[in-house]
C-alpha positions in Angstrom: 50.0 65.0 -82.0 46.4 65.1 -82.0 42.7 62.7 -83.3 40.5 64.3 -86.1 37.3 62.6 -85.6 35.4 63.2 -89.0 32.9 60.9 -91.2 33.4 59.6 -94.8 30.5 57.3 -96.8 31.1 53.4 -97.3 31.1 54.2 -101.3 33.6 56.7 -100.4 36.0 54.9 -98.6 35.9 51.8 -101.4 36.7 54.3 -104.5 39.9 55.2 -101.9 40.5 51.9 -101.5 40.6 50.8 -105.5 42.9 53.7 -105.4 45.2 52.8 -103.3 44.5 55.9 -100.6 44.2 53.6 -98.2 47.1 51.2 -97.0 47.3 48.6 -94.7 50.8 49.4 -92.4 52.7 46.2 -92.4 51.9 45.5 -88.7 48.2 44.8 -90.1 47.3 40.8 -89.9 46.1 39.1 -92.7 42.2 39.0 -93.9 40.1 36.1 -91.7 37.1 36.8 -92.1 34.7 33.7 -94.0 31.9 34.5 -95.8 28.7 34.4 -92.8 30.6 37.0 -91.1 30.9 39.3 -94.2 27.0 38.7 -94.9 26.2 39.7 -91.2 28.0 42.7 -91.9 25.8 43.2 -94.5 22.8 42.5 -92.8 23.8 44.8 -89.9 24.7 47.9 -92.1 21.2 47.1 -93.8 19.2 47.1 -90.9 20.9 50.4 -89.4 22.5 48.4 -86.6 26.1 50.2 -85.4 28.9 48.9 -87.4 31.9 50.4 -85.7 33.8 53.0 -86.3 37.7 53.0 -88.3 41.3 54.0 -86.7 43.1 55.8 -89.3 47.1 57.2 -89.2 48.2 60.0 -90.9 51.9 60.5 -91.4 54.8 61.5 -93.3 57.2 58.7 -92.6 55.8 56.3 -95.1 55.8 53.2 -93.4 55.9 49.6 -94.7 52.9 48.4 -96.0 51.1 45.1 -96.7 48.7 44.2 -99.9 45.3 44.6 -99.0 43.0 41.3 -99.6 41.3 42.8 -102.6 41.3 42.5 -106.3 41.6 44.8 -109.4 44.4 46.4 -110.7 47.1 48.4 -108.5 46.2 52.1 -108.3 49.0 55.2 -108.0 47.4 57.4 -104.8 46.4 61.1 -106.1 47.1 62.0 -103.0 48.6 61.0 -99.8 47.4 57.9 -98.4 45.7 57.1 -95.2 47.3 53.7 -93.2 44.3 51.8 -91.7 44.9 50.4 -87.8 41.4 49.0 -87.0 38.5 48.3 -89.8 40.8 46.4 -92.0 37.7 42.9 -91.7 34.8 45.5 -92.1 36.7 47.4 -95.2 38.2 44.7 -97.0 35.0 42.6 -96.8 32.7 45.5 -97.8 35.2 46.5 -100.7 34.9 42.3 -101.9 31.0 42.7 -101.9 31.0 46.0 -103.4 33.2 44.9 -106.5 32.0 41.6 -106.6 34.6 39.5 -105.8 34.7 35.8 -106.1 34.8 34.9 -102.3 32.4 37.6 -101.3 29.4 36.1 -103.5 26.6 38.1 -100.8 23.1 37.6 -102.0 19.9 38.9 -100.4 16.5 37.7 -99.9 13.9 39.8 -100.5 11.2 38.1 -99.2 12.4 37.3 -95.7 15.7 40.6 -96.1 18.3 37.8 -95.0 22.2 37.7 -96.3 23.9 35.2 -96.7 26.9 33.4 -99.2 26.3 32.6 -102.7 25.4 28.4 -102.3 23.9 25.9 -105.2 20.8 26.2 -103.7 20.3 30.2 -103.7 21.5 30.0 -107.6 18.6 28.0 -108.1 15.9 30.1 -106.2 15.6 33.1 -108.2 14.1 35.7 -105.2 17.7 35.5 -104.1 19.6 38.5 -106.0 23.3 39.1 -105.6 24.3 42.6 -103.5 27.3 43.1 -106.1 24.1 43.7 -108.8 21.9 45.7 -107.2 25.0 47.9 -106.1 26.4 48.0 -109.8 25.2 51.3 -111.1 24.4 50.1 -114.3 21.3 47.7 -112.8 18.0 48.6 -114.3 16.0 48.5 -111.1 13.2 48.0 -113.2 14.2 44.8 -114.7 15.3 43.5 -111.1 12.0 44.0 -109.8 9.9 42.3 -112.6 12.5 39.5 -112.7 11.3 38.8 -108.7 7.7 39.2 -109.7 8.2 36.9 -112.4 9.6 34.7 -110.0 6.0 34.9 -108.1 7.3 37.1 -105.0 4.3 37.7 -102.3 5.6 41.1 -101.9 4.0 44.1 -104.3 6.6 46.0 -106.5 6.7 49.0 -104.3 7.7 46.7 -101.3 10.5 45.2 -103.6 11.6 48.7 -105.1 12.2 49.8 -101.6 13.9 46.9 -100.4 16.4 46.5 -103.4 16.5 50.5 -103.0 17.7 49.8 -99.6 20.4 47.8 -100.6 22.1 50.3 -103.5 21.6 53.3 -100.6 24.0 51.0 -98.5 26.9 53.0 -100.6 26.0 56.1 -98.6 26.0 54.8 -95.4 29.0 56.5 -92.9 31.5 55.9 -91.1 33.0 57.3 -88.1 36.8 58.0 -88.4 39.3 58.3 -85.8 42.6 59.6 -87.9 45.4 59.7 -85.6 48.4 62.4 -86.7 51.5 63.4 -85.8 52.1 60.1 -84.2 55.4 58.1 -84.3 55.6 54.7 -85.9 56.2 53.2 -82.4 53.5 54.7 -80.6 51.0 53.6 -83.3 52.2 50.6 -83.3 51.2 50.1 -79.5 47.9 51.6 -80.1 47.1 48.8 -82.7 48.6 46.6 -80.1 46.0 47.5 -77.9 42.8 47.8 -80.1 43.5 44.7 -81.6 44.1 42.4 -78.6 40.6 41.8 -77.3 41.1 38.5 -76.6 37.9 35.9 -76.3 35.0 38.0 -76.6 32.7 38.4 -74.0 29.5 36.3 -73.9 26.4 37.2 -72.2 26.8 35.1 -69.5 30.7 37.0 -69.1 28.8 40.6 -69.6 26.0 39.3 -67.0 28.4 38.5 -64.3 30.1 41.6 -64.8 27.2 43.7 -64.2 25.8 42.2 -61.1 29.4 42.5 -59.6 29.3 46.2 -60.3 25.8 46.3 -59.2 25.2 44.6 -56.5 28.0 44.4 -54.3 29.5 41.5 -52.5 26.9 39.2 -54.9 30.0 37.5 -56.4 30.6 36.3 -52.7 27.5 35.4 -52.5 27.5 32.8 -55.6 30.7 31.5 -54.3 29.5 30.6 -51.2 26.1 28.9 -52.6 28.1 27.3 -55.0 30.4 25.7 -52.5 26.7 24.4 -50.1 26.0 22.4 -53.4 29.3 21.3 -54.1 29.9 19.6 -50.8 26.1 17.9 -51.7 27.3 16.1 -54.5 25.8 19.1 -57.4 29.5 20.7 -58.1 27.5 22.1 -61.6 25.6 24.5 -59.6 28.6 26.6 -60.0 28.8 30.5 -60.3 28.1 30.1 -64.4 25.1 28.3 -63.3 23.9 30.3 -60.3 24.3 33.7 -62.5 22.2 32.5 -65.4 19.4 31.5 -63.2 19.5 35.0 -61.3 19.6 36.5 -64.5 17.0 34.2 -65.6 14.7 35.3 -62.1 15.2 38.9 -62.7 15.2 39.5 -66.0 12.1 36.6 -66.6 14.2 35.1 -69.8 17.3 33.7 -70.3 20.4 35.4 -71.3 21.1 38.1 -74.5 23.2 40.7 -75.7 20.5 42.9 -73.9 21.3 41.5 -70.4 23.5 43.4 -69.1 21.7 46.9 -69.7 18.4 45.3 -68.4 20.4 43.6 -65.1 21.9 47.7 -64.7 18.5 49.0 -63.8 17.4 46.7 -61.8 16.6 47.9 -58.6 18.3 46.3 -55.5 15.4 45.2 -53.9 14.5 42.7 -57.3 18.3 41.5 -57.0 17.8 40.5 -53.7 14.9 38.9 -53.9 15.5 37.0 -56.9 18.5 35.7 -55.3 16.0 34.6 -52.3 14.1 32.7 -55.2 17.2 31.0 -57.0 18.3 29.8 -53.3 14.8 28.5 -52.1 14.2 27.0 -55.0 17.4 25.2 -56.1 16.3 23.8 -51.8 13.2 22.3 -52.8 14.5 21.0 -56.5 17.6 19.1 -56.0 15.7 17.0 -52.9 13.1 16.3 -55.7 15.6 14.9 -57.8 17.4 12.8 -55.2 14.3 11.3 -54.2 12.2 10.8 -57.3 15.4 10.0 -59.6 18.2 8.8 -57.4 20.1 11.5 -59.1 22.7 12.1 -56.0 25.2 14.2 -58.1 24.7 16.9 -60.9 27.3 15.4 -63.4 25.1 13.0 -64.7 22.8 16.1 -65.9 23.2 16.1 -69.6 22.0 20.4 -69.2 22.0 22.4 -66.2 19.6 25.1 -67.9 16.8 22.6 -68.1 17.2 23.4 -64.0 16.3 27.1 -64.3 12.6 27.2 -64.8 12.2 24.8 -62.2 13.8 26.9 -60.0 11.8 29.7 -60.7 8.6 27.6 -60.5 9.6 26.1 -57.0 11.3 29.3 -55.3 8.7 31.8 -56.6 5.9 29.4 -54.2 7.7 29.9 -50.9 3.8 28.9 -49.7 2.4 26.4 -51.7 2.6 23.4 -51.0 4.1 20.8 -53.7 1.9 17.8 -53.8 2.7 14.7 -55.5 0.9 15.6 -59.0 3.0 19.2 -59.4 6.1 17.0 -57.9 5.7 14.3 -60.7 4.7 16.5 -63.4 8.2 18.5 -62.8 10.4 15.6 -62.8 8.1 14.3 -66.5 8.8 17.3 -68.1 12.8 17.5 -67.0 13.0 13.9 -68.5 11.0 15.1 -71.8 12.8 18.6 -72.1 16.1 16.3 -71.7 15.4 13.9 -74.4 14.0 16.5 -76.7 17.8 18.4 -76.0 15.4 21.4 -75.3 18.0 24.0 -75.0 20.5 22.3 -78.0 19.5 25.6 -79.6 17.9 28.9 -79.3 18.4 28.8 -75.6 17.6 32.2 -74.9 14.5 32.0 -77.0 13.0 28.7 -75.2 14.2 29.3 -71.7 12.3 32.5 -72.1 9.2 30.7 -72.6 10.0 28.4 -70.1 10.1 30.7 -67.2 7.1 32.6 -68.6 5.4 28.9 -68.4 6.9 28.5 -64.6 5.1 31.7 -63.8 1.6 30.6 -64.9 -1.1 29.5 -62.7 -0.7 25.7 -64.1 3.0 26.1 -64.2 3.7 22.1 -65.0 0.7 22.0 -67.9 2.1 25.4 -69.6 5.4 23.8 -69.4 4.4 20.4 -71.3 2.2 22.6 -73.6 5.6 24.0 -74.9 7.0 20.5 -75.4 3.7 20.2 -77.5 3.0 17.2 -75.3 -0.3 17.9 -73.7 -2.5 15.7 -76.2 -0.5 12.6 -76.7 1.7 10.1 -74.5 5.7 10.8 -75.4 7.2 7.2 -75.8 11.0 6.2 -76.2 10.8 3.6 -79.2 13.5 1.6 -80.0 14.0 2.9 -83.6 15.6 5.8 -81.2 17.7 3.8 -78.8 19.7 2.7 -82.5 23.1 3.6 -82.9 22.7 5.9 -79.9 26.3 6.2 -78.0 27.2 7.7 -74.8 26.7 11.3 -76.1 23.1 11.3 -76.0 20.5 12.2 -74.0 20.0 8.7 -73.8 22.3 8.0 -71.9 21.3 9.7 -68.9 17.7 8.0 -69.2 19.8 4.6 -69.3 21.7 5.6 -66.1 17.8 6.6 -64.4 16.3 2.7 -65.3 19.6 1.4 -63.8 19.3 3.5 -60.3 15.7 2.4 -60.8 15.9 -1.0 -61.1 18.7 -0.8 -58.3 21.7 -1.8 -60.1 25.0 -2.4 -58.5 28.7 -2.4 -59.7 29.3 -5.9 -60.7 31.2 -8.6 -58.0 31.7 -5.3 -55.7 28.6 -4.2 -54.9 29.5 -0.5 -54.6 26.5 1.9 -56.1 26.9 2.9 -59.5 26.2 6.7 -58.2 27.8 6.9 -54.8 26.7 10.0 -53.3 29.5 11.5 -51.6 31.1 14.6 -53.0 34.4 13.3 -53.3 32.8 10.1 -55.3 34.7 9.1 -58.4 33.2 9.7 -61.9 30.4 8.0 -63.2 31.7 5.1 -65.5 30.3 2.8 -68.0 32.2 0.0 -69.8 31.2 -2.6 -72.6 29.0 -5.3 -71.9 30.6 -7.3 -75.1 34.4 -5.3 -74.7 35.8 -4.2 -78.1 38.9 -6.4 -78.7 35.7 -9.4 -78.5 34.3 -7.4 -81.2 37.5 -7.4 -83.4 35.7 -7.9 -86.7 34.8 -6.8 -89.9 30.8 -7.0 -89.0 31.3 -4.1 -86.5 31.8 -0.4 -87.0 33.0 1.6 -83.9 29.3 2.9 -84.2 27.8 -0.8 -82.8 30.3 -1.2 -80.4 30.2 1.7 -79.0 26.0 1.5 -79.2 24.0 2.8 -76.1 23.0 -1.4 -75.7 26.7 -2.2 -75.7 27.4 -0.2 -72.3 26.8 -0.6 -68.5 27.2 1.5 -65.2 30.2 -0.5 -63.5 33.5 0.6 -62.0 36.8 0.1 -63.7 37.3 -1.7 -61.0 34.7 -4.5 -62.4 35.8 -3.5 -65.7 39.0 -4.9 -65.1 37.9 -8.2 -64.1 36.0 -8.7 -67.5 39.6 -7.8 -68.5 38.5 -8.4 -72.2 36.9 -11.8 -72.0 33.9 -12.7 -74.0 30.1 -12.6 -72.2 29.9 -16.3 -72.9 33.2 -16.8 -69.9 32.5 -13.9 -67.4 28.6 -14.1 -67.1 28.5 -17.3 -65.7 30.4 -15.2 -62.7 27.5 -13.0 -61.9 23.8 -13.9 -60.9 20.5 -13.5 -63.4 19.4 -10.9 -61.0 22.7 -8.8 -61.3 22.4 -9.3 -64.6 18.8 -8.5 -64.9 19.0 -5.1 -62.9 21.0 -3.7 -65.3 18.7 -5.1 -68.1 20.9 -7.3 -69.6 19.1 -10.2 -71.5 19.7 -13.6 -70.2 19.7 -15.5 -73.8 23.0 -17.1 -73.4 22.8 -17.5 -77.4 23.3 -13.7 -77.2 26.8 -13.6 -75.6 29.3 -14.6 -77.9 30.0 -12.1 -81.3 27.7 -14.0 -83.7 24.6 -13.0 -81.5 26.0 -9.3 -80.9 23.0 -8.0 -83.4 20.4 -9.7 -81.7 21.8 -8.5 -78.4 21.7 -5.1 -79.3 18.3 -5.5 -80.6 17.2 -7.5 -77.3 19.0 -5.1 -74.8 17.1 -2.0 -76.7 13.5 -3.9 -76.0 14.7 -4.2 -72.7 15.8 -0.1 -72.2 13.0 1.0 -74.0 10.4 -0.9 -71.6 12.0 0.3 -68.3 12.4 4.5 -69.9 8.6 4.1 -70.6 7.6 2.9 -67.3 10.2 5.6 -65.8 8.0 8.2 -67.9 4.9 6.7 -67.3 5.1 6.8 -63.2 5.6 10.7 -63.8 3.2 11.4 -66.2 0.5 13.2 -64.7 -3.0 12.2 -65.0 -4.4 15.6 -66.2 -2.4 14.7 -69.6 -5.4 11.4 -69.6 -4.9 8.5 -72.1 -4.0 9.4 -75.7 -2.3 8.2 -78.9 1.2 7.5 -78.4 4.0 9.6 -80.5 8.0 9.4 -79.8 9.2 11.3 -77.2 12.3 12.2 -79.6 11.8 14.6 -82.9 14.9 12.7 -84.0 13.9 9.3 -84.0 14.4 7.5 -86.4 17.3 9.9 -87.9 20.9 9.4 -87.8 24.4 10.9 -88.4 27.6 9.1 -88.6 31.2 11.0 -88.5 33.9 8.7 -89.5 37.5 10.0 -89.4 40.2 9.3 -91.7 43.5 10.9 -90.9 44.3 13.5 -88.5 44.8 17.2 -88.1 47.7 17.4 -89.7 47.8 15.0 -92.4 44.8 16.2 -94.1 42.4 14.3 -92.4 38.7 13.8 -93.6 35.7 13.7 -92.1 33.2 11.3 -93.7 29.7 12.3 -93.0 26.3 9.8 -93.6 22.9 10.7 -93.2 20.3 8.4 -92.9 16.1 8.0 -91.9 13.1 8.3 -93.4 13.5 9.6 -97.1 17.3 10.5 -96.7 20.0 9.1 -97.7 23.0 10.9 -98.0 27.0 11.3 -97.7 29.5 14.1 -97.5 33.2 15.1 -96.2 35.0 17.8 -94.9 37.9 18.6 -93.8 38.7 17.3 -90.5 41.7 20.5 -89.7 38.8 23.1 -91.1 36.0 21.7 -88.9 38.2 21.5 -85.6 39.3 25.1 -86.7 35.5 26.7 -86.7 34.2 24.6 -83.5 37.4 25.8 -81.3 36.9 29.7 -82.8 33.0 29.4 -81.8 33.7 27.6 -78.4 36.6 30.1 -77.9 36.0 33.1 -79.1 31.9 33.0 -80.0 33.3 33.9 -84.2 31.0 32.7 -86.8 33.0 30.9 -89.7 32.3 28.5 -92.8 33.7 25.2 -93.9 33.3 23.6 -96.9 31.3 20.1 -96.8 30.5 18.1 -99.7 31.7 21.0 -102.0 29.9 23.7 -100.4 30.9 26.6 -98.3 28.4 26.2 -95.7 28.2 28.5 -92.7 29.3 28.0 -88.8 27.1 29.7 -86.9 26.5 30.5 -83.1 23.0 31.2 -82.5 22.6 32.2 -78.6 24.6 29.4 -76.9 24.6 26.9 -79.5 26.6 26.1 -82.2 24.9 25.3 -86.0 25.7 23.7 -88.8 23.8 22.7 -92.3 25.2 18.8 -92.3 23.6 17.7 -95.4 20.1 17.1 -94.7 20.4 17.7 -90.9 20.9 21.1 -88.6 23.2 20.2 -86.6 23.0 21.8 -83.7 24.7 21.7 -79.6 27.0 23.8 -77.3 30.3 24.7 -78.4 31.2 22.3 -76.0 29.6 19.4 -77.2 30.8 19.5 -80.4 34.2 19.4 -79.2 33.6 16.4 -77.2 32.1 14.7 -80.3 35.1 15.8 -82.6 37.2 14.2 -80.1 35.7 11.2 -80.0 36.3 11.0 -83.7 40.0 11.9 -83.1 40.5 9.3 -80.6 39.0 6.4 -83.0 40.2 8.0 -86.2 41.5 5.6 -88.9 44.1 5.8 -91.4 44.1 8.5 -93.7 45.0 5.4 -96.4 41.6 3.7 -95.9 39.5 7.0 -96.7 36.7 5.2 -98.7 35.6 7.1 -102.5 32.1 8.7 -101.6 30.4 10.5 -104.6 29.7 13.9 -102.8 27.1 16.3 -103.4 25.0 19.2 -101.5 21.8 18.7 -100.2 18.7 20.0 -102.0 16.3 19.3 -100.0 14.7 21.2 -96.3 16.9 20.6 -93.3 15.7 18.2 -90.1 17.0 20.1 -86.7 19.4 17.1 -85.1 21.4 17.3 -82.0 25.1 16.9 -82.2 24.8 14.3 -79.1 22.9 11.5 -81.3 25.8 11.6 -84.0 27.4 7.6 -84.0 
């Protein structure tokens, strides 16, 4: 028994595939990859990234074999075949593109050299060419090339010969092969066993902590340990996760990537050790900030803990400055601004890097608002953003803030609404106006459940509503009770004909308090200027509506609304759950199709992307599931799935966070 170790071209390998010289043994799995991951292949083997290498068995016995996920018509081998154990994605998908198959429609961008699937918008855009052409040997290069510069391409023909050149030369590119002979059947079965059980693949946060445990010993006792001070203070979120990412973050000077780990290797141990002095001193002077300033006794209410980390570094990295009330204020502004904006809903990597740069300037807290581009204008909270928020958004958190600031209480008990005790129970909210009041045609689940609709009591006072209408239980509690948690005293607001006007009324009322909460941290170097929402998304919104279940064929109804759009779509409810739990899971990029469209599920650093329509959808893996189950907890019969005249969007797409979806 013994492993050749040779190399063999991609054009080579495809011909042996159409010839049936390669096999798949039966103990192969099926073909899973979607479309975005077969145009990152691409995109890889273009740019000369490593593309693996392929485990190969050689034998005499003539195992069973499964059909390969390709088409064309069944080859006789010349020659013995070869039974492929590991490559069987990267083949098949390369074969599809190469031969043009109808669920491998690749096409490439000349202009900015991105891949992606075949979609009614890049059929319309002609400087979007399809891979299977330029590969097809019969392609006049020539013609390609003066169909892009009819199309008015900024690049000269030379740049697009060489670019399109690039592509056809993708047929030579090689392949390392492992070809295992000699082998019995049950001994390569065990080795495919083994190379194909990864499991969830590691992250960069999983690949960070793994390095600094090999690196610095004793550091993972270290974490613990801080992680248990702040869990006995009420901040159980400053967990090991949390307390690696911001040493990472202190070392390295930018957040998290597939870099990381090499970077965190060299460091010597004297930076480890001291930014682990920085992470601790600083997280000492932050969290007493945010008691004091906020009220905010516990980290659960936290819609992000990375919006913590270049605070950190801004407040551990001055061990002798002195933090006066200006720099104090100005950190607590932008945390409120950086929340509301859902600063790291995307691209985390990317803006926590420029974050900690920011931390590290001179005027850390004016670099910081610089990169929220809020330095020449006063960032407001309007009402037109409050509508049809629900619990999911950052919202929410600000609501909690004006409540601890206007020093709210739990209604007939007294208790706070954010004890501060570690063993406290969980923050809760309930329904000013409770649902079964709202048991009518008039209301979607959307105003009921609307950011106006809900208070910070305990179930405890939630159980004494016990359903009944405003109009019955408010005459229990006092204006001032009432008022503290900004709940209008109109009493023509408190049966369900006035709901409307409540919302609207309680919204005035939120909005004024967020605004003053802003304005006494706003610092004064900022000066007075025009006024501008505090929320790139105002304005916008997103409704997901559920029809059926998982396993009825369920349909997600999605509507898009705002300035200039108007717009509706479905999906499948099954094939969306599928992709969030494989990116929250396993980090896999896959597609679904909405409103007739195979549009791609992407995770870009920590977050989790998706074209809605006119809308980029965009949040942790996480926070799409909790926002899915939302939907699956209010979902309506499958029976009742209204007729919606679906189509895909045309137009540019508006970045939205998955948390302001009704």
């Amino acid at each position: 028994m013994h492993v050749d170790r040779i190399e063999r071209s991609i054009g080579k390998l495809i011909d042996e595939i159409s010839n049936a010289e390669i096999l798949l043994p039966e103990i192969q799995r099926e073909y899973v990859w979607k479309p975005t991951q077969v145009a990152k292949l691409m995109d890889s083997i273009y740019r000369g990234y490593p593309f693996g290498s392929l485990l190969f068995w050689e034998t005499d016995e003539a195992p069973e074999t499964r059909e390969m996920f390709i088409s064309g018509p069944e080859a006789v081998p010349s020659k013995p075949p070869l039974f492929l154990l590991d490559g069987q994605q990267r083949l098949t998908s390369l074969h599809r593109v190469f031969t043009d198959h109808p669920e491998a429609q690749v096409v490439f961008h000349v202009e900015n050299q991105k891949f992606q699937n075949q979609s009614a918008a890049t059929q319309r855009d002609p400087k979007w060419v399809k891979v299977a052409d330029v590969l097809d040997q019969k392609t006049s290069m020539v013609r390609l090339t003066q169909r892009l510069l009819d199309a008015k391409s900024s690049l000269e023909d030379h740049e697009i010969e060489d670019r399109l050149s690039r592509i056809k030369d993708l047929r030579n590119r090689r392949f390392v092969m492992e070809v295992l002979k000699g082998f019995p059947y049950e001994e390569v079965a065990e080795i495919f066993v083994r190379v194909n059980s990864g499991g969830r693949r590691l992250g960069t946060l999983d690949l960070a902590m793994a390095t600094l445990s090999t690196r610095w010993k004793g550091v993972l006792a270290e974490l613990q340990s801080e992680s248990e001070h702040w869990l006995r203070h009420g901040y159980g979120h400053i967990d090991v996760n949390f307390l690696s990412r911001a040493l990472a973050g202190v070392v390295l000077g930018r957040g998290l990537s597939v870099w990381s780990h090499s970077k965190l290797r060299q460091t010597s141990d004297t930076d480890l050790e001291r930014g682990w002095g920085v992470v601790k001193y600083g997280l000492r002077r932050l969290i007493p900030l945010l008691r004091s300033h906020l009220g905010l006794t516990r980290s659960d209410p936290l819609p992000s803990m990375i919006v913590l980390i270049p605070l950190v570094v801004l407040l551990g990295e001055r061990k002798d400055d002195t933090i006066d009330p200006e720099t104090s204020n100005g950190i607590i502004y932008w945390l409120l601004l950086a929340t509301i904006r859902t600063r790291y809903s995307g691209s985390t990597d990317t803006r926590l890097s420029q974050d900690i740069r920011a931390a590290r300037q001179p005027d850390p807290v004016r670099s910081l608002l610089e990169g929220l581009n809020v330095e020449n204008s006063r960032a407001e909270v309007t009402e037109r953003a409050l509508r049809g928020r629900t619990k999911e958004s950052p919202y929410f958190f600000l609501s909690l803030l004006v409540a601890l600031a206007g020093d709210a209480h739990d209604w007939w008990y007294g208790g706070d609404i954010l004890p501060d005790a570690a063993d406290a129970p969980k923050l809760e909210h309930h329904h000013v106006h409770p649902p079964s009041t709202l048991d009518d045609t008039r209301f979607d689940k959307a105003m009921i459940n609307d950011l106006a609709n809900l208070v910070f009591i305990s179930s405890q006072a939630n159980k004494k509503i016990n359903g009944r209408s405003p109009a019955d239980y408010f005459r229990e509690l006092s204006n001032e009770e009432l008022r503290a948690h900004l709940v209008p005293l109109d009493e023509s607001l408190r049966d369900p004909d006035g709901y409307q006007r409540f919302l609207n009324a309680r919204r005035t009322l939120l909005t004024d308090a967020m605004n003053s909460l802003l304005d006494r941290f706003r610092p004064s170097f900022l000066g007075e200027v025009t006024s501008e929402s505090a929320d790139p998304s105002a304005g916008y919104s997103l409704d997901l509506a559920l029809y059926g279940g998982l396993r009825d064929g369920g349909q997600i109804v999605l509507t898009a609304s705002g300035d200039g759009i108007s717009w509706a779509g479905s999906a499948s409810m099954a094939e969306m759950d599928s992709a969030i739990e494989s990116a929250r899971v396993s980090g896999i990029d896959s597609d679904v199709t909405i409103a007739g469209e195979s549009v791609p599920v992407e995770m870009i650093e920590d977050s989790l992307q998706v074209r809605i329509g006119p809308f980029l959808v965009t949040g942790t893996p996480d926070e799409w599931r909790t926002v899915f189950d939302r939907e699956l907890d209010t979902s309506q019969p499958l029976s009742t799935l209204p007729v919606i005249e679906t189509k895909p969007w045309d137009g540019s797409s508006v970045k939205f966070p998955i948390t302001s979806t009704d």
